[in-house]
VOGU-3710 file (C-alpha; in Angstrom, 3 decimals, decimal comma):
1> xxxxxxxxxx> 39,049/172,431/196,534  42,788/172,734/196,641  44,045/170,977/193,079  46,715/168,548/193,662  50,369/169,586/191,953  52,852/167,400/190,128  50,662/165,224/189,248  49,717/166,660/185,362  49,374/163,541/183,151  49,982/160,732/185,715
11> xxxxxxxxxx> 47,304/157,588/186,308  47,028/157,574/190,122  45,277/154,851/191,791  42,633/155,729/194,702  42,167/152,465/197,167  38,842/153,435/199,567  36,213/155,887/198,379  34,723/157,021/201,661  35,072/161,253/202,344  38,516/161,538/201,969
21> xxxxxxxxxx> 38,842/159,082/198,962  36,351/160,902/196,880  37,457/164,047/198,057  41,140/162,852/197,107  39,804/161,642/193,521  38,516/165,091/192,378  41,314/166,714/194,010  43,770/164,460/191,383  41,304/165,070/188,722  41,289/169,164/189,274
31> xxxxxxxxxx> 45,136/168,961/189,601  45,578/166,827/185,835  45,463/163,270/186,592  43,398/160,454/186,266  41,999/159,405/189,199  41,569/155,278/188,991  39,430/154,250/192,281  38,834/151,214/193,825  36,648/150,331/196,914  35,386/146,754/197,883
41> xxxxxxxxxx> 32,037/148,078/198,880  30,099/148,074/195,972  27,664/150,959/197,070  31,517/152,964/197,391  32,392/152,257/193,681  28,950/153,148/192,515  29,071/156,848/194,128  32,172/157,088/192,486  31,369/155,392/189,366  28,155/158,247/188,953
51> xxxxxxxxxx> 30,946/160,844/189,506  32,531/159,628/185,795  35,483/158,185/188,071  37,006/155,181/186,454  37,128/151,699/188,406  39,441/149,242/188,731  39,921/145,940/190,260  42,748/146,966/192,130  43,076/143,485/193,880  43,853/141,738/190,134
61> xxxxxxxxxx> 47,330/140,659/188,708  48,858/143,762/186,836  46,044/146,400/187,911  48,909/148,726/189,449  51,165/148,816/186,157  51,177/152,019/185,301  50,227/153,577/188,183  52,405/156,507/189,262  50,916/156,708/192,454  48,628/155,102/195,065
71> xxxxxxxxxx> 46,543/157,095/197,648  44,571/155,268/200,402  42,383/156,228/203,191  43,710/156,541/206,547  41,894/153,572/208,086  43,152/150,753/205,642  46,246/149,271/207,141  49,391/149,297/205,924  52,110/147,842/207,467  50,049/146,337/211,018
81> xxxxxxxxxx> 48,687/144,127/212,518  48,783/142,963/208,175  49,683/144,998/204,790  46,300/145,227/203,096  47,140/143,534/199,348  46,613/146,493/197,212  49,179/148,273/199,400  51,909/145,334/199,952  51,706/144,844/196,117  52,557/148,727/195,216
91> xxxxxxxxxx> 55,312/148,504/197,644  56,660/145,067/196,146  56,428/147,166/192,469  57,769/150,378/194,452  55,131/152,670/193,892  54,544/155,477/196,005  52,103/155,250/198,551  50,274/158,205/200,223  47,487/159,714/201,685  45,245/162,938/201,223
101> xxxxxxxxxx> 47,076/164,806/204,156  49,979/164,032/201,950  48,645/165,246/198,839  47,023/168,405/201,105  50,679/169,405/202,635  52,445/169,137/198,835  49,730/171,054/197,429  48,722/173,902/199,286  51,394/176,878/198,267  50,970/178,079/195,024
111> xxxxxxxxxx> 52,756/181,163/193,284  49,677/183,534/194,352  50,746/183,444/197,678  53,689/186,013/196,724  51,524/188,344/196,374  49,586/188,152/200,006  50,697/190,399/202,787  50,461/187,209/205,043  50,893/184,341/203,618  48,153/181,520/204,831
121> xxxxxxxxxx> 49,221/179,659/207,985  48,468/175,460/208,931  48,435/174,472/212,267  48,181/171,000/212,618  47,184/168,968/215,918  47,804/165,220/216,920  47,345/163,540/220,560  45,712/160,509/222,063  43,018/163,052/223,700  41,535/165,901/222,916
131> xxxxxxxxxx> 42,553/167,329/219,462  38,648/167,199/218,121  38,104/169,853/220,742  41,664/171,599/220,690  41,020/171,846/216,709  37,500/172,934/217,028  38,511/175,585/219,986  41,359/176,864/217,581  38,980/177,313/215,087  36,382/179,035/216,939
141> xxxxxxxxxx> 39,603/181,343/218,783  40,635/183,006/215,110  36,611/182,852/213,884  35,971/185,099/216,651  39,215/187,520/216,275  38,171/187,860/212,868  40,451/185,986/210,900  39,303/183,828/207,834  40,008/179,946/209,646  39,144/176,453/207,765
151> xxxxxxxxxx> 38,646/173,436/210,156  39,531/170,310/208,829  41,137/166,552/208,491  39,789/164,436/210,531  37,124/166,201/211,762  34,654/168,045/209,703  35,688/168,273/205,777  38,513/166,378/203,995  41,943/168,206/203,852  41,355/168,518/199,827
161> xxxxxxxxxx> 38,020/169,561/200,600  39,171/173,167/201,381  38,512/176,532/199,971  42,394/177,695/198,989  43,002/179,991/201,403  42,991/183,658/201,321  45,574/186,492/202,683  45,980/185,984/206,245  44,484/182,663/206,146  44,837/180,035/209,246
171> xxxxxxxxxx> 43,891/176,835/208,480  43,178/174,137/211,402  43,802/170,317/210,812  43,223/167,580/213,122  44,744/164,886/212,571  44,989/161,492/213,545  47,970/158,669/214,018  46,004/157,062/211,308  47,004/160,258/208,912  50,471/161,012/210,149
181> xxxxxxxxxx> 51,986/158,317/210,198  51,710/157,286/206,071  51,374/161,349/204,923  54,725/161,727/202,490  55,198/165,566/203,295  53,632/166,944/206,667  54,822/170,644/207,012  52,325/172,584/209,516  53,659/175,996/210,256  52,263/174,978/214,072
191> xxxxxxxxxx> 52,101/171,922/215,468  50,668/170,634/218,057  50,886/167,479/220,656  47,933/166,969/223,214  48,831/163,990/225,018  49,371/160,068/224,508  47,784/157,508/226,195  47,421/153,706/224,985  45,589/153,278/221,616  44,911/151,638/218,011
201> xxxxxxxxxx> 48,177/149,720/219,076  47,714/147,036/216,728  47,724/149,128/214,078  50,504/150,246/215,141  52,855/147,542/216,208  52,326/148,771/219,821  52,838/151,690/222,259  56,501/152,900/220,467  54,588/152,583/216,954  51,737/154,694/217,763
211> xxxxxxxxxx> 54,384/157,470/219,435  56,488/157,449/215,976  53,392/158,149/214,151  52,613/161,164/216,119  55,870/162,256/216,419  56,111/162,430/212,324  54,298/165,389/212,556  57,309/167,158/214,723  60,222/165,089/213,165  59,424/165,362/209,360
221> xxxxxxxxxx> 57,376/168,372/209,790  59,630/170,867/211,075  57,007/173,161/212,120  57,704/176,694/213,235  56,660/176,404/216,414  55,882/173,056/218,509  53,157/173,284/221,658  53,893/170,289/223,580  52,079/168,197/226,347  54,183/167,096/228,777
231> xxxxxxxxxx> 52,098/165,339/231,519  53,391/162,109/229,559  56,900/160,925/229,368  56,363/160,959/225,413  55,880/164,551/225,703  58,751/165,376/227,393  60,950/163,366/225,261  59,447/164,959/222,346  60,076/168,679/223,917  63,321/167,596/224,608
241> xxxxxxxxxx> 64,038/166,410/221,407  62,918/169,757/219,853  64,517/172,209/221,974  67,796/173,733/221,776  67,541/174,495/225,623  65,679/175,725/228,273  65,317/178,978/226,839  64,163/178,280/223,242  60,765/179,325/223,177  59,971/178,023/219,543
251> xxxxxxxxxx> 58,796/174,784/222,261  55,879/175,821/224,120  55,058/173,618/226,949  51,987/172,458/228,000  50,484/170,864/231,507  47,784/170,236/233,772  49,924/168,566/236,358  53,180/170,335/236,459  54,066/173,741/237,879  55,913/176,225/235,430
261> xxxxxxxxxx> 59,520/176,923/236,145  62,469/177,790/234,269  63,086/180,637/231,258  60,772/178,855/228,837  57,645/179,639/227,064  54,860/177,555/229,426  51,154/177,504/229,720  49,178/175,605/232,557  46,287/175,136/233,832  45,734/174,049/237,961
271> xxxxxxxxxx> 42,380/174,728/240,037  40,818/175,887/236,937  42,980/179,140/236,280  45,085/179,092/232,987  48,146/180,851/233,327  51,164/181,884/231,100  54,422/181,996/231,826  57,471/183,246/229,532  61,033/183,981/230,720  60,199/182,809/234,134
281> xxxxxxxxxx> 57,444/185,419/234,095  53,643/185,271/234,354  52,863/186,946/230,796  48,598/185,832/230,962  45,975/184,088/233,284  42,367/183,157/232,057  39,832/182,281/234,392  38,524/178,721/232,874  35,881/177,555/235,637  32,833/179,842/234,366
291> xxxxxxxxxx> 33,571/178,408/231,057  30,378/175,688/230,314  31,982/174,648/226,998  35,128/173,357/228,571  34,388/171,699/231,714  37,121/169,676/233,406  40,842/169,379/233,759  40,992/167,497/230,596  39,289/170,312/228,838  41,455/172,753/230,238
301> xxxxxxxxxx> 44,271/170,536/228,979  42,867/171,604/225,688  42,099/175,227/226,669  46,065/175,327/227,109  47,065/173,947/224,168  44,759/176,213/221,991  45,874/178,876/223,786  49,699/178,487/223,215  48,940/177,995/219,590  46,854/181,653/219,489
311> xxxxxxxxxx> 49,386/183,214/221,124  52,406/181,684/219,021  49,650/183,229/216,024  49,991/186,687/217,687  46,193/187,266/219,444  46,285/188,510/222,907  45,169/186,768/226,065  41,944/188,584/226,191  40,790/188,221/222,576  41,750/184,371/223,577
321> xxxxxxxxxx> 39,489/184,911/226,549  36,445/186,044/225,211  36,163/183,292/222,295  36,734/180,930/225,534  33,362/182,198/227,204  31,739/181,567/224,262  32,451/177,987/222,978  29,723/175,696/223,353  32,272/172,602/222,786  31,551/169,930/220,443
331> xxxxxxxxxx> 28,664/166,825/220,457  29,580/163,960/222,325  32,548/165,508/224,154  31,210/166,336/227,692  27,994/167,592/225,689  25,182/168,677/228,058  22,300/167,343/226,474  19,253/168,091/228,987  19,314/169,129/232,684  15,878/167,898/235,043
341> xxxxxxxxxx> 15,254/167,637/238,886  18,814/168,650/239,419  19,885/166,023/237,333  22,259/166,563/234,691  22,934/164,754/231,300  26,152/164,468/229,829  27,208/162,959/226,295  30,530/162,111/226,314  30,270/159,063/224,107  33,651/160,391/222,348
351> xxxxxxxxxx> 35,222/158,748/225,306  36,064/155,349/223,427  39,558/154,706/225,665  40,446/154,399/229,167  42,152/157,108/229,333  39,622/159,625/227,873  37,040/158,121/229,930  38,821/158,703/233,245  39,290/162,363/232,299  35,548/162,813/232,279
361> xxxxxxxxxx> 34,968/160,714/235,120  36,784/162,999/236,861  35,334/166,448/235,367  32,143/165,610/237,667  30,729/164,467/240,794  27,879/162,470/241,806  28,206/160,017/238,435  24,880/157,826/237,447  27,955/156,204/234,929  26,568/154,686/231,596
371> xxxxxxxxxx> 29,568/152,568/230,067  30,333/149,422/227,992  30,758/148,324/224,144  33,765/146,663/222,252  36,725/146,702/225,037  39,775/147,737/223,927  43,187/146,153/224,651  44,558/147,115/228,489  41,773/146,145/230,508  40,015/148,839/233,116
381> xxxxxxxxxx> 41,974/148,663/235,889  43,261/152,104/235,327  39,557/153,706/235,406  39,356/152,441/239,335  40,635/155,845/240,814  38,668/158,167/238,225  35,461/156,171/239,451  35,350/157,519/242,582  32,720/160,157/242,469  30,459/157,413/240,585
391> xxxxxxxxxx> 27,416/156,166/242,618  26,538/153,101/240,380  27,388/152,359/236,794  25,110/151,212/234,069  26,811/148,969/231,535  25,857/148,544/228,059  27,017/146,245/225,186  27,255/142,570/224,057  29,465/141,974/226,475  27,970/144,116/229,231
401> xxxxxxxxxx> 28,393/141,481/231,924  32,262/140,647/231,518  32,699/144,886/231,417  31,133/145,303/234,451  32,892/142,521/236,307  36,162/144,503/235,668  34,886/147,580/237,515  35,307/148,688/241,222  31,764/150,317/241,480  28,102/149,043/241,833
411> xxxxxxxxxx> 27,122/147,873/239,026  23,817/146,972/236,465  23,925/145,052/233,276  21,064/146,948/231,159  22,961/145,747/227,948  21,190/148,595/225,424  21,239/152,223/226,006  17,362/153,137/226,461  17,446/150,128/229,135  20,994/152,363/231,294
421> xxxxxxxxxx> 18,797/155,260/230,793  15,892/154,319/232,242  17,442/152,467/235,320  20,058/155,771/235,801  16,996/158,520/236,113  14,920/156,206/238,212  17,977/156,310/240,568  19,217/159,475/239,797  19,031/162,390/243,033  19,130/166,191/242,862
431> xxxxxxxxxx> 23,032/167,097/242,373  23,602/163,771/239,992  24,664/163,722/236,837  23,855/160,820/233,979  27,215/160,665/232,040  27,888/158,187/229,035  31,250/157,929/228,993  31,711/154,284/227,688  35,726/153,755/227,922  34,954/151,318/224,964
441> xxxxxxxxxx> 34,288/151,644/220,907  30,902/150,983/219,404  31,285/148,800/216,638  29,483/146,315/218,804  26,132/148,099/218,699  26,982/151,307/216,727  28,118/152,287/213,344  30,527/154,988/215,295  30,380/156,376/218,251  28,620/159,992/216,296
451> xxxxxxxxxx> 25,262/156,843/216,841  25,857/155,944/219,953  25,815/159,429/221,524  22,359/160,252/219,590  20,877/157,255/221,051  21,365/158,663/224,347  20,237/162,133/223,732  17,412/160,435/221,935  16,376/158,273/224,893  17,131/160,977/227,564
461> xxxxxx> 15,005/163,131/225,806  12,260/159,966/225,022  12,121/159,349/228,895  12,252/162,889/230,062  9,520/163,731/227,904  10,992/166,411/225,789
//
C-alpha cells in the first residue's frame, strides 16, 4: 500500500466505496487520517463499515464541516452533464476535491528513495483506444527484461493498492479521462497518448472537454518524456504543443498512417513491420505479423507506443522483441477464445465505441459480426467502411432492431448472445471468423462489458461442445 502524505491528523471525506474508494480509505488511514466514507449503496457502506471505517451521510446539511478534504471515485461526475451534490457542496464550502490518482502522484516519493541507485520510474498512459493493452504490453515488456514492474489504475489494482516500489522500479498506470481530468498532481516520469476518438462526451461537456482531460496528463504533468499519437489532429496539436522543434526528441511520435520524416524521434508501424526512426535514421524494425497477441493495425498502434516508451526506459529493440512474441494480449481485446472447422472465435467485447470497433473490424477478414447493446452518441455511420470484410452481422441488445437498421451489411436480430452465436456458426464457412465486437456498452444486458465477453466464450464453448 503506498500511505498517503500530508494528510497526518486531517478528517478526509471518501464519496464511493467501490475498489478505488476502499483502497483510497486505508490508504488515508495508513498515511494518519481519518478516513469518513460515504456510498449510497448500502451493501458499499457495509463492506466499509466491517473494515472499522466510519460513515457518514455525506448528502446531509453540515456533513462536510470539517472536512479537510474530499476524495471521490472516478466515475461520479463532477462538473457534467450535472455536479453530483456531495461534490457541488465541497466546492460551494471550497474544499479540496480529488481523486486516488491524485493522492497516488503526491504520495509516491518518500526520503528512501535517496538512497536507490535508480530511483522508481511512473509511466502513465491515456487515449480513447488501446491503453488497457499498451499498459498491459508495457508491463509484460519490463516483466520480461527483468525489471520489478507494477500494473495499475484503471486496470488491474487501485493506484494506492501498490507495493512501494523498489530500486529500479517502473511502475505502469492506465488511466482514464475519468482519472485525469479531476487528479490534483499528475507527474508521470513517461507519458503516454494513444489516440482520441469520440467518447464519454457528456461527461465531458463534449469533444474539446474530453481532449483537456487527456491532455492534463501532458500539460500539468510535465513528464520527462511524451510518446504521442498523431493519426488524430489532437495528437498533433498536442506534439506540437510539447515540442521545442523538430528535433527535440523528448516528443516521440507515434503512427500507423503516416510515414516518418524529419530529425525527430518516430516509431511506426505500416504492413505489419514496426520501425524506428531517430535523426532521420532507421535506429530499429520489429517484425509484428507473427505476433498472435497483437493482431491488427490497431494493435500495432499499441505495439508502437509501448515500444517508444521501452526505448525512452533504455531496453533495446530486441529485448522489446522477444517480450512481443510472447504476449498473449488481454481478455476481451481481440481474445481468441476457440478455433473449429476453420472457424475462428474472437472476443473483442472491449470494443464499446465506434471507433474501437472499426479497428477490429478491420484486423480480420471473412467477419460472422456479433454487435449491438446501449448505442452511444454519434450514430454508426462511421463503421460502414470497416464492415467491409463482414459477411452478415448478428445484432444483440434491447434495441437490436433499431442497431441493425443503421448498418450497411446483412443483417439478423437474435437480440441475446447465445441466440448471435448459434445463428453465426450455423452460417459460419472454413476461413470465417465469429467476432463480437459490439461498437456499443452493455449496461443494457450486462453489468460491464468483463460479462458480456464471458457470455460469449461461455456460449461458443456451450455450442461447440467444449
Amino acid at each position: 500500500m503506498i500511505p498517503v502524505q500530508g494528510v497526518t491528523g486531517k478528517d478526509v471525506a471518501v464519496l464511493g466505496l467501490g475498489r478505488s474508494g476502499l483502497t483510497a480509505a486505508r490508504a488515508l488511514q495508513a498515511g494518519g487520517a481519518r478516513a469518513i466514507c460515504w456510498d449510497d449503496n448500502p451493501a458499499a457502506r457495509e463492506a466499509a463499515s466491517a473494515e472499522g471505517f466510519e460513515l457518514r451521510d455525506l448528502n446531509r446539511a453540515s456533513a462536510l464541516e470539517g472536512i479537510a478534504y474530499l476524495v471521490t471515485s472516478p466515475g461520479i461526475a463532477h462538473l457534467y452533464p450535472v455536479a453530483n451534490g456531495i461534490i457541488a457542496a465541497a466546492l460551494d464550502a471550497g474544499i479540496p476535491v480529488d481523486n486516488d490518482i491524485g493522492l497516488f502522484f503526491r504520495s509516491l516519493a518518500v526520503s528512501e528513495w535517496q538512497r536507490f541507485d535508480t530511483p522508481p520510474r511512473v509511466i502513465a498512459v491515456t487515449g480513447s483506444n488501446g491503453k488497457s493493452t499498451t499498459s498491459a504490453l508495457l508491463h509484460h515488456v519490463f516483466v520480461s527484461a527483468g525489471r520489478p514492474c507494477q500494473l495499475a489504475g484503471n486496470i488491474g489494482r487501485g493506484v494506492l493498492d501498490l507495493e512501494p516500489p523498489e530500486d529500479g522500479a517502473v511502475i505502469v498506470l492506465e488511466l482514464s479521462s475519468y482519472q485525469t481530468e479531476l487528479a490534483r498532481a499528475l507527474t508521470p516520469d513517461i507519458a503516454v497518448f494513444t489516440n482520441l476518438s469520440p467518447d464519454h462526451l457528456d461527461r465531458h461537456g463534449g469533444m474539446g472537454g474530453y481532449f483537456a482531460a487527456k491532455r492534463r496528463l501532458f500539460a500539468e504533468g510535465g513528464p520527462d518524456r511524451a510518446i504521442i499519437g498523431v493519426d488524430e489532429a489532437e495528437g498533433r496539436f498536442l506534439a506540437g504543443q510539447l515540442s521545442e522543434g523538430p528535433e527535440d526528441d523528448r516528443v516521440i511520435r507515434v503512427s500507423v498512417t503516416r510515414k516518418p520524416a524529419g530529425p525527430g524521434w518516430q516509431v511506426a508501424a505500416r504492413k505489419g513491420f514496426l520501425t524506428e526512426y531517430r535523426k532521420g535514421r532507421q535506429t530499429g524494425s520489429i517484425d509484428l505479423r507473427p505476433f498472435s497477441g497483437l493482431p491488427g493495425v490497431h494493435n500495432h498502434q499499441n505495439a508502437c507506443a509501448a515500444y517508444a516508451a521501452a526505448r525512452a526506459m533504455g531496453l533495446g529493440p530486441r529485448q522489446i522483441a522477444d517480450a512481443f512474441e510472447s504476449f498473449a494480449g488481454l481478455p476481451h481485446r481481440s481474445q481468441l477464445v476457440a478455433e473449429a472447422a476453420g472457424v475462428r472465435f474472437v472476443n473483442d467485447s472491449k470494443a464499446t465505441n465506434v471507433d474501437s470497433a472499426s479497428k477490429a473490424l478491420g484486423a480480420f477478414k471473412n467477419i460472422r459480426w456479433i454487435c449491438g447493446g446501449l448505442q452511444k452518441e454519434g450514430g454508426l455511420d462511421a463503421l460502414a467502411e470497416a464492415s467491409q470484410s463482414v459477411r452478415k452481422a448478428y445484432v444483440i441488445g434491447r434495441e437490436a432492431a433499431s442497431f441493425a437498421m443503421q448498418l450497411s451489411v446483412e443483417t439478423e436480430v437474435c437480440g441475446t448472445m447465445e441466440a448471435a452465436v448459434s445463428r453465426a456458426i450455423a452460417d459460419a464457412e472454413p476461413g470465417d471468423t465469429v467476432l463480437l465486437a459490439p461498437a456499443a456498452a452493455s449496461f443494457d444486458q450486462y453489468d460491464n462489458f468483463e460479462q458480456r465477453g464471458e457470455a460469449f466464450i461461455k456460449a461458443v464453448k456451450d455450442s461447440l461442445g467444449s
